[in-house]
N, CA and C atoms as an extended XYZ file, in Angstrom:
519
Properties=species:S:1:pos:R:3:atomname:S:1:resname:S:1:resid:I:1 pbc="F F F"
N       -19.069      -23.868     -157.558 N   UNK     1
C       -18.262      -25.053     -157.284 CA  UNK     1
C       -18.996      -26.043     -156.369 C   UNK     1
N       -19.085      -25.675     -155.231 N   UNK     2
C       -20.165      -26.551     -154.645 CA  UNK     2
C       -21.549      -26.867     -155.024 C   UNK     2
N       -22.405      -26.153     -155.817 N   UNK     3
C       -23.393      -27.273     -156.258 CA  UNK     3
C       -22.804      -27.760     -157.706 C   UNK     3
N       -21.532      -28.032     -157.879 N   UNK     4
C       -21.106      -28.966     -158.908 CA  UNK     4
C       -20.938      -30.123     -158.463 C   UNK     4
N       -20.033      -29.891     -156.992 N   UNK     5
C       -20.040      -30.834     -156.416 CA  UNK     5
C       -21.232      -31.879     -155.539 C   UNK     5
N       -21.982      -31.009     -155.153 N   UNK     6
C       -23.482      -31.864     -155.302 CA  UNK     6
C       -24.229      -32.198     -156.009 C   UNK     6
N       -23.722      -32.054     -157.091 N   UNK     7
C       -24.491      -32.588     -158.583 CA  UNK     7
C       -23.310      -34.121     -158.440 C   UNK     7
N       -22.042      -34.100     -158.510 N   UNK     8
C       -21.450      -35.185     -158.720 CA  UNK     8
C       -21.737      -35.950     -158.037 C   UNK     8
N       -21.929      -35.772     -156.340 N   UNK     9
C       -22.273      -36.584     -155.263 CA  UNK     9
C       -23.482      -37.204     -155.669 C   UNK     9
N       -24.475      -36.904     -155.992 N   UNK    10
C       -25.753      -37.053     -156.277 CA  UNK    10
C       -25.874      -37.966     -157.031 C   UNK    10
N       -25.135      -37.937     -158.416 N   UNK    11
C       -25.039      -38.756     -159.520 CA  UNK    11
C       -24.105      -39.533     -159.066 C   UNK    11
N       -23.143      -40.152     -158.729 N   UNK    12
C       -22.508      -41.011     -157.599 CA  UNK    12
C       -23.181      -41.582     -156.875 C   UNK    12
N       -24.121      -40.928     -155.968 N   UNK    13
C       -25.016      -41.835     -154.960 CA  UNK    13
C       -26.234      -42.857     -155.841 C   UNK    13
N       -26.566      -42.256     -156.624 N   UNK    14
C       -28.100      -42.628     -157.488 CA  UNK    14
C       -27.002      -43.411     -158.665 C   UNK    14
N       -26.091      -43.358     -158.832 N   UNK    15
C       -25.543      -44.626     -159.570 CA  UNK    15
C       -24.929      -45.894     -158.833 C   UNK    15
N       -24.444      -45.558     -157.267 N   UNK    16
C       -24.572      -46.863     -156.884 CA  UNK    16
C       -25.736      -47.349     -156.395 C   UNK    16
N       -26.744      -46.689     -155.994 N   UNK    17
C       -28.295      -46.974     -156.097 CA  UNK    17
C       -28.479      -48.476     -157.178 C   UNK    17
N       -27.863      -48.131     -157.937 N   UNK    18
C       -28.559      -48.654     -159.553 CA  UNK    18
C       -27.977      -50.065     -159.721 C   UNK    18
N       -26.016      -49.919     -159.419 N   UNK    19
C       -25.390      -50.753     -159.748 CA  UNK    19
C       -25.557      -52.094     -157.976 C   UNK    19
N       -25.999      -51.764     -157.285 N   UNK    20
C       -26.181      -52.840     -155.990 CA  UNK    20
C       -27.588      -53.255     -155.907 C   UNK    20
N       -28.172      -52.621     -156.771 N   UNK    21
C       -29.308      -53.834     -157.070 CA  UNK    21
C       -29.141      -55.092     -158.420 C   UNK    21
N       -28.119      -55.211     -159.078 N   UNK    22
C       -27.864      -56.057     -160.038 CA  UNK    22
C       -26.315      -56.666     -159.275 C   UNK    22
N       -25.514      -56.255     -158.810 N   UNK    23
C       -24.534      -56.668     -158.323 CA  UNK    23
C       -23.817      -56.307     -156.807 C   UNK    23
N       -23.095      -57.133     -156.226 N   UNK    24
C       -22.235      -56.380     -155.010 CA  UNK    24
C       -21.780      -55.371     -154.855 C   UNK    24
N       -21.867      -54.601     -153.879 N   UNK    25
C       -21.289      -53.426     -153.731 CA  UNK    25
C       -19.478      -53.434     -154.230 C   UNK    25
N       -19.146      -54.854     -153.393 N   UNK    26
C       -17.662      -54.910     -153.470 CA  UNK    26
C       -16.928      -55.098     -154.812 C   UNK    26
N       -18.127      -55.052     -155.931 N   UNK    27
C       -17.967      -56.144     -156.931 CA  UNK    27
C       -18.045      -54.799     -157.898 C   UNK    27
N       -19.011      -53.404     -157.336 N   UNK    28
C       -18.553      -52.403     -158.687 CA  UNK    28
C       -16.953      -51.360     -158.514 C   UNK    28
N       -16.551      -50.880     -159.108 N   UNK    29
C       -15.038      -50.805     -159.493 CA  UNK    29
C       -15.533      -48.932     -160.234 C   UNK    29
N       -14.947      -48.472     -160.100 N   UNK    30
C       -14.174      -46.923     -160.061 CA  UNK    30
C       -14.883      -46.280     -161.528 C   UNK    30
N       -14.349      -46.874     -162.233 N   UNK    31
C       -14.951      -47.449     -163.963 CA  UNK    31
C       -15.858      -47.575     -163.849 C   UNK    31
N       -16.828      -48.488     -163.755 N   UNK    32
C       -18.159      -48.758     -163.665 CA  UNK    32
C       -18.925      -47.785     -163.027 C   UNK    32
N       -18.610      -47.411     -161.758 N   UNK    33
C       -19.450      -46.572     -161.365 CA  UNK    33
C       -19.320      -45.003     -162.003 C   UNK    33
N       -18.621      -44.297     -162.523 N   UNK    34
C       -18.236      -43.148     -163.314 CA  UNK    34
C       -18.460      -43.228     -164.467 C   UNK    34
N       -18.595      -43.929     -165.114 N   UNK    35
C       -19.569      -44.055     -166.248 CA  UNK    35
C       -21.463      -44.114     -165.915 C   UNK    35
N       -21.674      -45.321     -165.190 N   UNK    36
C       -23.540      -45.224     -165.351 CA  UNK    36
C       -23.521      -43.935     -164.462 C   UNK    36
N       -22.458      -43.498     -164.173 N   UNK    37
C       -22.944      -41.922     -163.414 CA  UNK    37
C       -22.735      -40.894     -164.341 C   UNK    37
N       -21.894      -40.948     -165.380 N   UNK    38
C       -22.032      -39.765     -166.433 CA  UNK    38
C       -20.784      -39.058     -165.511 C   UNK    38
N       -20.189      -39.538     -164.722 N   UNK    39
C       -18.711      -38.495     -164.068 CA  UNK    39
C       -18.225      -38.703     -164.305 C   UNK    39
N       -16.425      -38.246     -164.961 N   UNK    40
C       -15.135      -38.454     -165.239 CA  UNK    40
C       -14.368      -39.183     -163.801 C   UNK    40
N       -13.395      -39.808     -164.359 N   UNK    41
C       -12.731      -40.845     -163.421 CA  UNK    41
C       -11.603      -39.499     -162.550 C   UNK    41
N       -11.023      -38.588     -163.342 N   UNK    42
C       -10.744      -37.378     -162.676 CA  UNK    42
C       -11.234      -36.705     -162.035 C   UNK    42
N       -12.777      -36.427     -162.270 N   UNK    43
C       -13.451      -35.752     -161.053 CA  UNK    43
C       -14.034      -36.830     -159.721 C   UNK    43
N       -14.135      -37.598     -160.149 N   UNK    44
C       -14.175      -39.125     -159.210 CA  UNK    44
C       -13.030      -38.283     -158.158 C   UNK    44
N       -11.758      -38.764     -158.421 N   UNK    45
C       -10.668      -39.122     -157.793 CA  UNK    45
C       -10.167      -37.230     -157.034 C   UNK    45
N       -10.600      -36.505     -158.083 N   UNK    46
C       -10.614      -35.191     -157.038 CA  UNK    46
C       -11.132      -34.773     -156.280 C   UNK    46
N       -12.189      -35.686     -155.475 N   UNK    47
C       -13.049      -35.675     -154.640 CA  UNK    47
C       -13.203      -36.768     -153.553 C   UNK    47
N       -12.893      -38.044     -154.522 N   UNK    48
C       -13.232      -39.141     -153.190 CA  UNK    48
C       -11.914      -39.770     -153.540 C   UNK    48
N       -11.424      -40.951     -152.584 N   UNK    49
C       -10.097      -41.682     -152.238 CA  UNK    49
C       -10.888      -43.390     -153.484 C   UNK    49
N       -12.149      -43.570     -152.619 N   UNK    50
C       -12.689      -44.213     -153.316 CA  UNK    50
C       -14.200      -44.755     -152.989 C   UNK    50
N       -14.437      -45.690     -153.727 N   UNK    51
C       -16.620      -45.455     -153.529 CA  UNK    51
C       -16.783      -45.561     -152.505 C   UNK    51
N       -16.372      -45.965     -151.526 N   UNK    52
C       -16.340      -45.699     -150.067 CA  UNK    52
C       -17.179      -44.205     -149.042 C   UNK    52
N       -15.736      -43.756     -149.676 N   UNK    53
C       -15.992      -41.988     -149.385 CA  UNK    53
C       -17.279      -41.695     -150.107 C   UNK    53
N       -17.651      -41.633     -150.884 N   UNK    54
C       -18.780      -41.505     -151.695 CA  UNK    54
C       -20.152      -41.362     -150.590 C   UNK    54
N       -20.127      -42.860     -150.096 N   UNK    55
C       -20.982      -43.137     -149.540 CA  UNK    55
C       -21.113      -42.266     -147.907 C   UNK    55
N       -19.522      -42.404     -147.581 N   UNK    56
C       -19.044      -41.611     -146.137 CA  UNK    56
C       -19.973      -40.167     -145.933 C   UNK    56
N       -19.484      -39.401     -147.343 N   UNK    57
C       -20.150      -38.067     -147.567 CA  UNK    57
C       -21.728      -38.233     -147.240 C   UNK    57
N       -22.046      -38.511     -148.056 N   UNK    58
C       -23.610      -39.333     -148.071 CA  UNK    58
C       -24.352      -39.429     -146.755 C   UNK    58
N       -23.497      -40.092     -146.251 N   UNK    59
C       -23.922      -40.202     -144.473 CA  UNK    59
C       -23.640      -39.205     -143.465 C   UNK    59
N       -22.599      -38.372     -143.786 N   UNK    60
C       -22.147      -37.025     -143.286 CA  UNK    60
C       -23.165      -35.947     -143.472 C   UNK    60
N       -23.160      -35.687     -144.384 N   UNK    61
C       -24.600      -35.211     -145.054 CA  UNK    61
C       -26.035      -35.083     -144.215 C   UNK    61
N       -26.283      -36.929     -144.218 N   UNK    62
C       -27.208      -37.110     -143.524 CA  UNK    62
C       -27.508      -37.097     -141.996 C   UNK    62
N       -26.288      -36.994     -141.456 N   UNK    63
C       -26.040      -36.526     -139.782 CA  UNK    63
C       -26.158      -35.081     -139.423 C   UNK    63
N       -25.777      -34.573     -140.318 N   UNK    64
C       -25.539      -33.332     -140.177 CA  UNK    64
C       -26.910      -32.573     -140.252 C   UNK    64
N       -27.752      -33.144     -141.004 N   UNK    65
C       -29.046      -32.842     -141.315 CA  UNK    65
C       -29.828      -33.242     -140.141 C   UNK    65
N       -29.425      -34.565     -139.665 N   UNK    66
C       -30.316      -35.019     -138.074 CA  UNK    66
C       -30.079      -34.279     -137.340 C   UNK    66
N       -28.886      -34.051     -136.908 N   UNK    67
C       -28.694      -32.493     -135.915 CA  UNK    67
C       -29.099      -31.419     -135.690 C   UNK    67
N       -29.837      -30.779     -136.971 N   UNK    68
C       -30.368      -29.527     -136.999 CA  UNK    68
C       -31.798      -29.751     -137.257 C   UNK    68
N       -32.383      -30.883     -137.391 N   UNK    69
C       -33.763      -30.696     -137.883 CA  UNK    69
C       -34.524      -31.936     -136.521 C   UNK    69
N       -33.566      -32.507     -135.785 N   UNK    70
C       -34.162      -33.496     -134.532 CA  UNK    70
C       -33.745      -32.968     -133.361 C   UNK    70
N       -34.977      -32.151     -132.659 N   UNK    71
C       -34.451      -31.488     -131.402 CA  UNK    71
C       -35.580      -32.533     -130.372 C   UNK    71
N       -34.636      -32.306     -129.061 N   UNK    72
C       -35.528      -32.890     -128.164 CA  UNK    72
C       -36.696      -31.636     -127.287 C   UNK    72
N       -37.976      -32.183     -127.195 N   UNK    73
C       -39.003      -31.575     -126.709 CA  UNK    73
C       -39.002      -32.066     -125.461 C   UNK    73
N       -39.675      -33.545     -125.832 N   UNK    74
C       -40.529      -34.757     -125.155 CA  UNK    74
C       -40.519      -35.580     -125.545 C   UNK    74
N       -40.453      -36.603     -124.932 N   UNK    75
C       -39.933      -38.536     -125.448 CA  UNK    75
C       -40.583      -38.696     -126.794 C   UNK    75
N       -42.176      -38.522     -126.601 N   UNK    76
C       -42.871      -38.880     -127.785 CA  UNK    76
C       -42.530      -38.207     -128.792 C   UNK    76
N       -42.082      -36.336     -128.710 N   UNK    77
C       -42.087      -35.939     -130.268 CA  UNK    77
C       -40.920      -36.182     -130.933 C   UNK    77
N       -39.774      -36.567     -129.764 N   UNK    78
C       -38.707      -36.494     -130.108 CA  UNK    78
C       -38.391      -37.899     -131.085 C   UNK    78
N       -39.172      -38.802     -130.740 N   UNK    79
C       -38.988      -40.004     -131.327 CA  UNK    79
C       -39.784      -40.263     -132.595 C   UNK    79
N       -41.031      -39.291     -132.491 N   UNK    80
C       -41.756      -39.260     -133.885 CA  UNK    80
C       -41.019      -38.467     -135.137 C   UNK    80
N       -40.548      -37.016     -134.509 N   UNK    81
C       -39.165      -36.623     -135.192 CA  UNK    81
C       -38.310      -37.603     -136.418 C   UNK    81
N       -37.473      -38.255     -134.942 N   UNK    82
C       -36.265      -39.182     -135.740 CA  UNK    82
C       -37.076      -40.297     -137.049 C   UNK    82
N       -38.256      -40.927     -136.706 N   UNK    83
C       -38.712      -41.856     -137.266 CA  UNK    83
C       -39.258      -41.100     -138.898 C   UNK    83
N       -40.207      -40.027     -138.881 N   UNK    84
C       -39.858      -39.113     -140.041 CA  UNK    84
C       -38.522      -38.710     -140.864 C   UNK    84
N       -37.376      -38.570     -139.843 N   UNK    85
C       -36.491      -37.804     -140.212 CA  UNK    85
C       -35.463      -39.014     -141.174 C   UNK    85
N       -36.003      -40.495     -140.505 N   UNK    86
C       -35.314      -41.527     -141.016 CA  UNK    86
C       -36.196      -42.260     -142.352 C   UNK    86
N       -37.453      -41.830     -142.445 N   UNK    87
C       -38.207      -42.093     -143.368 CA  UNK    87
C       -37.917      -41.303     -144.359 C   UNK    87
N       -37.596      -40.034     -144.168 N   UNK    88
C       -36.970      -38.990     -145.194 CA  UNK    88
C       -35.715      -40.032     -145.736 C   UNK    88
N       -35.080      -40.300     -145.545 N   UNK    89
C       -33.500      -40.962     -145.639 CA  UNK    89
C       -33.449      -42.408     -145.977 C   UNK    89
N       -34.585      -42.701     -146.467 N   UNK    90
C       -34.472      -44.007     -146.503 CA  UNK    90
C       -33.903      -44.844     -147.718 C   UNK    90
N       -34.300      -43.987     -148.619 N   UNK    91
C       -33.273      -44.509     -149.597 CA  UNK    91
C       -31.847      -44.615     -149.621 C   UNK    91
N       -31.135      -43.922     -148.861 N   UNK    92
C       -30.040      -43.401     -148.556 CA  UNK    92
C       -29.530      -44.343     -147.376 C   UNK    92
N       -30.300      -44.467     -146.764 N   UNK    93
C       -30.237      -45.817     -145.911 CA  UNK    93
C       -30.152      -47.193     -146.394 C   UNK    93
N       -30.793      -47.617     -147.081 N   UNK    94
C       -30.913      -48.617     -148.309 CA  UNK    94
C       -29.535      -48.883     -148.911 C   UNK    94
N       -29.104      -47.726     -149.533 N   UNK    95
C       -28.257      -47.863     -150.464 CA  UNK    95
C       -26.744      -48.145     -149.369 C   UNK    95
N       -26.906      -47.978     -148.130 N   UNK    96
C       -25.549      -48.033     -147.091 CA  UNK    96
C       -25.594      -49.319     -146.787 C   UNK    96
N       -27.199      -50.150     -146.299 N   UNK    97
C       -27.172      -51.159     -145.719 CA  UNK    97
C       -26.746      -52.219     -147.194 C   UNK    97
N       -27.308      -51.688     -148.636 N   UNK    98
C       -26.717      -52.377     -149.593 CA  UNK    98
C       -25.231      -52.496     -150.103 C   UNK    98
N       -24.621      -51.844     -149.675 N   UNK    99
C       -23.408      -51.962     -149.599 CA  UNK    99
C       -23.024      -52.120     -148.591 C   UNK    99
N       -23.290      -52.653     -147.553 N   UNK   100
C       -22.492      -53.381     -146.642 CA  UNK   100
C       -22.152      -52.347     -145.504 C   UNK   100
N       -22.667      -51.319     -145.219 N   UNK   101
C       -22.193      -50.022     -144.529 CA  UNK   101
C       -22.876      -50.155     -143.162 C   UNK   101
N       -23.661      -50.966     -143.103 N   UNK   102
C       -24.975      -50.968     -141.595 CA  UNK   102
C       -24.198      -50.818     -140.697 C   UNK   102
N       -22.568      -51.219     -140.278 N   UNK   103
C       -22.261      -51.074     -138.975 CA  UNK   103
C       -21.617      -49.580     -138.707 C   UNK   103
N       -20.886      -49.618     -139.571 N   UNK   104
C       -21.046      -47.495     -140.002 CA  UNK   104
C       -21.953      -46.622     -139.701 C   UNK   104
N       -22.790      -47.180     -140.630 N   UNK   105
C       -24.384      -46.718     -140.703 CA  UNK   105
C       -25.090      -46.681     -138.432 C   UNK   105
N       -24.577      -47.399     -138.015 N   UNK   106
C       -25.447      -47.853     -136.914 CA  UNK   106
C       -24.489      -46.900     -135.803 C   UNK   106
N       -23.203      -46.903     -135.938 N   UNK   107
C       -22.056      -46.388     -135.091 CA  UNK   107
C       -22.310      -44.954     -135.542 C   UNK   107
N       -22.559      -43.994     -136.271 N   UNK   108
C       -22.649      -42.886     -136.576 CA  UNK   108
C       -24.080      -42.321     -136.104 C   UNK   108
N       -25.142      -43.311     -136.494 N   UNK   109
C       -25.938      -42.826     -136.105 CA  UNK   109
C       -26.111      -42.961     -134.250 C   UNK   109
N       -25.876      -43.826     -133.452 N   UNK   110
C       -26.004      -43.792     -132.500 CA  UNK   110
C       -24.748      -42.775     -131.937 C   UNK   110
N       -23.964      -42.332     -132.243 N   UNK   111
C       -23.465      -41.256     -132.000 CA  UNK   111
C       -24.301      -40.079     -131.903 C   UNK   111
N       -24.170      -40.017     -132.851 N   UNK   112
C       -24.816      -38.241     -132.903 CA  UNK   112
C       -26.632      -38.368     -132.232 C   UNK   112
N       -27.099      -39.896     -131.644 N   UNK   113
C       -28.454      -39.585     -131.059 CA  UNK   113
C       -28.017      -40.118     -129.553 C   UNK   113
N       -26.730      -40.554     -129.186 N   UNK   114
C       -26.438      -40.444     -128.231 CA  UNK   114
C       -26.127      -38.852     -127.549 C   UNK   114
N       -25.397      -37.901     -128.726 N   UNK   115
C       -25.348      -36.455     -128.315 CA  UNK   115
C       -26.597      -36.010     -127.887 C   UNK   115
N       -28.001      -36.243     -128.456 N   UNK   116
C       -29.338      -35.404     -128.349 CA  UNK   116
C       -29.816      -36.256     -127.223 C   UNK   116
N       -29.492      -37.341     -126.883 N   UNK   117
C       -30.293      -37.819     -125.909 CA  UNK   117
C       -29.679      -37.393     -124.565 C   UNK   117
N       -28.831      -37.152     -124.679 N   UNK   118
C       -27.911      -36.374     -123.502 CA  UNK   118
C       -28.559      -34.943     -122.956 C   UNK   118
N       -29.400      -34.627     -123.982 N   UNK   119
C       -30.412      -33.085     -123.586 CA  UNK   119
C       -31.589      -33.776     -122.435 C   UNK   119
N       -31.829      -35.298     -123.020 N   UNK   120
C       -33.465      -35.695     -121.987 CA  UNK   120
C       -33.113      -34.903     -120.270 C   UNK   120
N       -34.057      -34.155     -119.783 N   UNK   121
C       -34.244      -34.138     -118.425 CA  UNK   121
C       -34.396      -35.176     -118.197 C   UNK   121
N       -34.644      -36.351     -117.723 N   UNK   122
C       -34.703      -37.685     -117.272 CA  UNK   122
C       -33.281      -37.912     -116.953 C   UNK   122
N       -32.434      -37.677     -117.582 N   UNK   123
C       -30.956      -38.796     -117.364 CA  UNK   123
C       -30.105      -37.773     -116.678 C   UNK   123
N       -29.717      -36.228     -116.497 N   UNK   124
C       -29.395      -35.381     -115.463 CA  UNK   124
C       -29.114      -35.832     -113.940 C   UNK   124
N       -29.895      -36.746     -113.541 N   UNK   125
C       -29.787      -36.672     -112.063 CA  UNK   125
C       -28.909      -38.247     -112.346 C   UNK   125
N       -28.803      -38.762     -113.079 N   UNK   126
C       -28.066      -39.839     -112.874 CA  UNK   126
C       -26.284      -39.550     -113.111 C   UNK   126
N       -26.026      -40.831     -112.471 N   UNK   127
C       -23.899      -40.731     -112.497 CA  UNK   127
C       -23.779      -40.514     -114.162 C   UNK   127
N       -21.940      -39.687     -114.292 N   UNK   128
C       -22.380      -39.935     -115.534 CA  UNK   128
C       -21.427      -41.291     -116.073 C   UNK   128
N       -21.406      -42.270     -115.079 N   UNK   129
C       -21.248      -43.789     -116.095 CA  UNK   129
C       -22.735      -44.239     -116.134 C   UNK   129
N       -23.821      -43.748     -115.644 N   UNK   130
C       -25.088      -44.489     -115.643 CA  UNK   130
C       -25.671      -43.637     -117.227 C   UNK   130
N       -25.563      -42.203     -117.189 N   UNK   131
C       -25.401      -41.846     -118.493 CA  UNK   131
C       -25.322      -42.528     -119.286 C   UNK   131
N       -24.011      -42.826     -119.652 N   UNK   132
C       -23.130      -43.285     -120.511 CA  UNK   132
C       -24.110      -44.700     -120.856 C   UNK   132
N       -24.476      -45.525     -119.910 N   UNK   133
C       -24.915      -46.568     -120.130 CA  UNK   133
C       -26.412      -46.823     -121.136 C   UNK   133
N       -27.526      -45.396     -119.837 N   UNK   134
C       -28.372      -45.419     -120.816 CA  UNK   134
C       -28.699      -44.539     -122.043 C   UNK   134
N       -27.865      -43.981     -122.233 N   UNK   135
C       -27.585      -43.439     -123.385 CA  UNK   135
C       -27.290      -44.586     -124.692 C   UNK   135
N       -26.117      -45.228     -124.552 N   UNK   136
C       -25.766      -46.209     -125.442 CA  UNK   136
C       -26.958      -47.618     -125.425 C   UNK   136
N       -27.847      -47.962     -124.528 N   UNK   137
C       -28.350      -48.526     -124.892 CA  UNK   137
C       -29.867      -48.244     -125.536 C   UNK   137
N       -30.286      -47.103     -125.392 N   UNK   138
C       -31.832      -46.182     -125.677 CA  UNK   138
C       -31.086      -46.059     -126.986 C   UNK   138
N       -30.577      -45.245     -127.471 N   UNK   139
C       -30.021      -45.193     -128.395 CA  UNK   139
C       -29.677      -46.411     -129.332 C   UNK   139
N       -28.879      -47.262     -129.426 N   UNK   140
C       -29.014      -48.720     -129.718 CA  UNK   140
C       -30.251      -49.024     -130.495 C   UNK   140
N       -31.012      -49.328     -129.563 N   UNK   141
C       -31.925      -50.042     -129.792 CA  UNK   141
C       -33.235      -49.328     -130.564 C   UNK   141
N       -33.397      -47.801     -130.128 N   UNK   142
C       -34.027      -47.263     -131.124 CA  UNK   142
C       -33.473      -47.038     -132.218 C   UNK   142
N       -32.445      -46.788     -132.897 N   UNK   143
C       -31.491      -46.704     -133.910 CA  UNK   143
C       -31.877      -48.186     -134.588 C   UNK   143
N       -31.492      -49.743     -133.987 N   UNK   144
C       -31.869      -50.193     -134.509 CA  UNK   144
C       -33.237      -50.554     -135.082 C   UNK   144
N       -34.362      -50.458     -134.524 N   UNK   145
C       -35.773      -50.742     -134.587 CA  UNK   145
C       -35.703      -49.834     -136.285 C   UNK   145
N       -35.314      -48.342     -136.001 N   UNK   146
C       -35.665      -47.352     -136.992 CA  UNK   146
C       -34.674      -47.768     -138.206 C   UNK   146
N       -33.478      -48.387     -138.252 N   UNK   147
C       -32.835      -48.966     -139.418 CA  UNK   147
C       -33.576      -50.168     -140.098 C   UNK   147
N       -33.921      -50.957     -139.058 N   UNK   148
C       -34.865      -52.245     -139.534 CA  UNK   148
C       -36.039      -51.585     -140.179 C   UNK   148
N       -36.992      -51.191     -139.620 N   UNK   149
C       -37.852      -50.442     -140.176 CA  UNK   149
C       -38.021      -50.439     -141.680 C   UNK   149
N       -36.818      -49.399     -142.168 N   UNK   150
C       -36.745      -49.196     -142.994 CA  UNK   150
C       -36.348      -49.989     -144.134 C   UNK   150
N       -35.404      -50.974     -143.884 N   UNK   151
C       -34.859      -51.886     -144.759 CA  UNK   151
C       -35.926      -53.022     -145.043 C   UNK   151
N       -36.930      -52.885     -144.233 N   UNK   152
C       -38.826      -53.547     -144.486 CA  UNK   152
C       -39.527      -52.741     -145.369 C   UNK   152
N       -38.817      -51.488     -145.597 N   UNK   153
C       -39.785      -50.763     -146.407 CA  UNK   153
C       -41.567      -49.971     -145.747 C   UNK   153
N       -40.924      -50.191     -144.340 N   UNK   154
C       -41.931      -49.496     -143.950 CA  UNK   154
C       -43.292      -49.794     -143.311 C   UNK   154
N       -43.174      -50.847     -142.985 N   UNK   155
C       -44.805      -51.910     -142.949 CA  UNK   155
C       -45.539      -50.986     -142.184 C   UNK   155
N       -45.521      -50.165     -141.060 N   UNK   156
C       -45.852      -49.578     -140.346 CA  UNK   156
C       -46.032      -48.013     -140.544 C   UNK   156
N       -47.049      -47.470     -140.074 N   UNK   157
C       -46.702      -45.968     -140.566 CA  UNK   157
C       -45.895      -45.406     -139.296 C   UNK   157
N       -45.015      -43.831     -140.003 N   UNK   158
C       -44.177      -43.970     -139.000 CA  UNK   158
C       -45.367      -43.515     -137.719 C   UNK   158
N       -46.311      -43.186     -137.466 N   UNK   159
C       -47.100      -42.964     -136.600 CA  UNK   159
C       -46.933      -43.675     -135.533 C   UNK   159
N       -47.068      -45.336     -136.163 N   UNK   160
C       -47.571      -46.375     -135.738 CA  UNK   160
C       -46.293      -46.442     -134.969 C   UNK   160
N       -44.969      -46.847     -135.349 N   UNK   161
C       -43.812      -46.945     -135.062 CA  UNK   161
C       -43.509      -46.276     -133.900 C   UNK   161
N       -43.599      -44.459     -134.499 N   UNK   162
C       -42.573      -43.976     -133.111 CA  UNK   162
C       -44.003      -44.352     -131.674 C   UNK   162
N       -45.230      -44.399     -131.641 N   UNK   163
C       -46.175      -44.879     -131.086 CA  UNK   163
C       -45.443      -45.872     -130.248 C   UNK   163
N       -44.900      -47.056     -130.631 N   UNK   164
C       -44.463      -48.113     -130.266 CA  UNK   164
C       -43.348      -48.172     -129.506 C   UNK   164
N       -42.278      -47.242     -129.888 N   UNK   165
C       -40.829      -47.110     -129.376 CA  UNK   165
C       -41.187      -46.248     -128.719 C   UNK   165
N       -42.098      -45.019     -128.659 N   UNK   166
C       -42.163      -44.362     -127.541 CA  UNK   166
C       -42.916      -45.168     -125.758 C   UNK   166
N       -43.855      -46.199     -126.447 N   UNK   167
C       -44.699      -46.606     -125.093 CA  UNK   167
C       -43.150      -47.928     -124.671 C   UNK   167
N       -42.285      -48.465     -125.556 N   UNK   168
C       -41.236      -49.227     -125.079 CA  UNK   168
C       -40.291      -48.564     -124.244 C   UNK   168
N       -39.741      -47.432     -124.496 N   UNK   169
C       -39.294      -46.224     -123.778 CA  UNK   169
C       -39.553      -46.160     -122.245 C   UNK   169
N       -41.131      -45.541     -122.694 N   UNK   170
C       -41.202      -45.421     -120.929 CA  UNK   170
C       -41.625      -46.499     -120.316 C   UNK   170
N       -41.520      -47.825     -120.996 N   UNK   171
C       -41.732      -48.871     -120.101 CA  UNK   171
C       -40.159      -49.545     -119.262 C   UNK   171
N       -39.398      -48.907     -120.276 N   UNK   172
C       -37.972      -49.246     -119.513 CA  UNK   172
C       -36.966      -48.616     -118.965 C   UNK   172
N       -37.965      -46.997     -118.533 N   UNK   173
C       -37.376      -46.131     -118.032 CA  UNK   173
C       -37.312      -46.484     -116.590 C   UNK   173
C-alpha cells in the first residue's frame, strides 16, 4: 500500500512538474492533473483534499529527510551539508517556488533549520529571546541565499556557495 502510494505521489509531483511549465499553477484543475499523471480522480481524492496537499506531502517528505540526513558538526560542514542536501531537492524546490509555494516553502524550511541551529554551541550562553532572534535571522537568510540559489539553477558550485555563507556567518557572529 504504501509504495502505491509513492508511486501516486510521484506521478502527481512529476505531472505538476510538467503542467507549470506551460501554464499556472492556479490555472491546472483536478482533471488535468490526474490524467497527464495516469491517476484516477478517486485515488486523487483518497489521498489529497486537493493539488495543494500534493505538493504539502512533497515538502513533508522533504523536511523530514533534512532532519535525519543534516546534523550539526561545525559551521562550515553544517552549511556545506544543507547546500548539498538542497541541491539534492532542487527540483522539488522548483516545482513549489513554481507554484507559488516559496512562502511555505521558506516558513517550513526555516523551521525545522531553526530546530538544528538551536544544537550550535555558539548560541547556549545567550538569553533565550537572543536565541530566538539569532536563530530566526541565521536561518532566514541562509534559507534564503540556498532557495535563490537554486531557482538560478545553480551558478555556483555548492562548494563555492556553502564557502560563502559559511565566511558570511562568522563574519556576523
Amino acid at each position: 500500500m504504501v509504495k502505491t502510494v509513492n508511486l501516486t505521489q510521484e506521478a502527481l509531483v512529476g505531472a505538476i512538474a510538467r503542467l507549470v511549465k506551460v501554464k499556472s499553477f492556479t490555472d491546472i484543475t483536478v482533471s488535468e492533473l490526474t490524467k497527464v499523471a495516469g491517476v484516477s480522480r478517486p485515488t486523487f481524492y483518497r489521498h489529497y483534499h486537493n493539488i495543494v496537499d500534493v505538493l504539502n506531502v512533497e515538502l513533508t517528505t522533504m523536511l523530514a529527510d533534512f532532519e535525519t540526513t543534516v546534523i550539526f558538526h561545525n559551521n562550515s560542514q553544517y552549511i556545506l551539508q544543507m547546500v548539498y542536501f538542497f541541491q539534492r531537492y532542487s527540483a522539488t524546490i522548483k516545482i513549489l517556488l513554481a507554484a507559488g509555494q516559496e512562502e511555505q516553502l521558506r516558513q517550513k524550511i526555516a523551521r525545522v533549520m531553526a530546530g538544528l541551529s538551536l544544537k550550535k554551541p555558539t548560541i547556549t550562553s545567550l538569553t533565550i529571546l537572543d536565541q530566538y532572534y539569532y536563530v530566526v535571522y541565521h536561518t532566514a537568510g541562509l534559507m534564503t541565499v540556498i532557495v535563490d540559489w537554486v531557482a538560478h539553477d545553480q551558478p555556483e558550485t555548492p562548494e563555492q556557495l556553502a564557502h560563502f555563507l559559511d565566511d558570511n556567518s562568522r563574519q556576523s557572529n
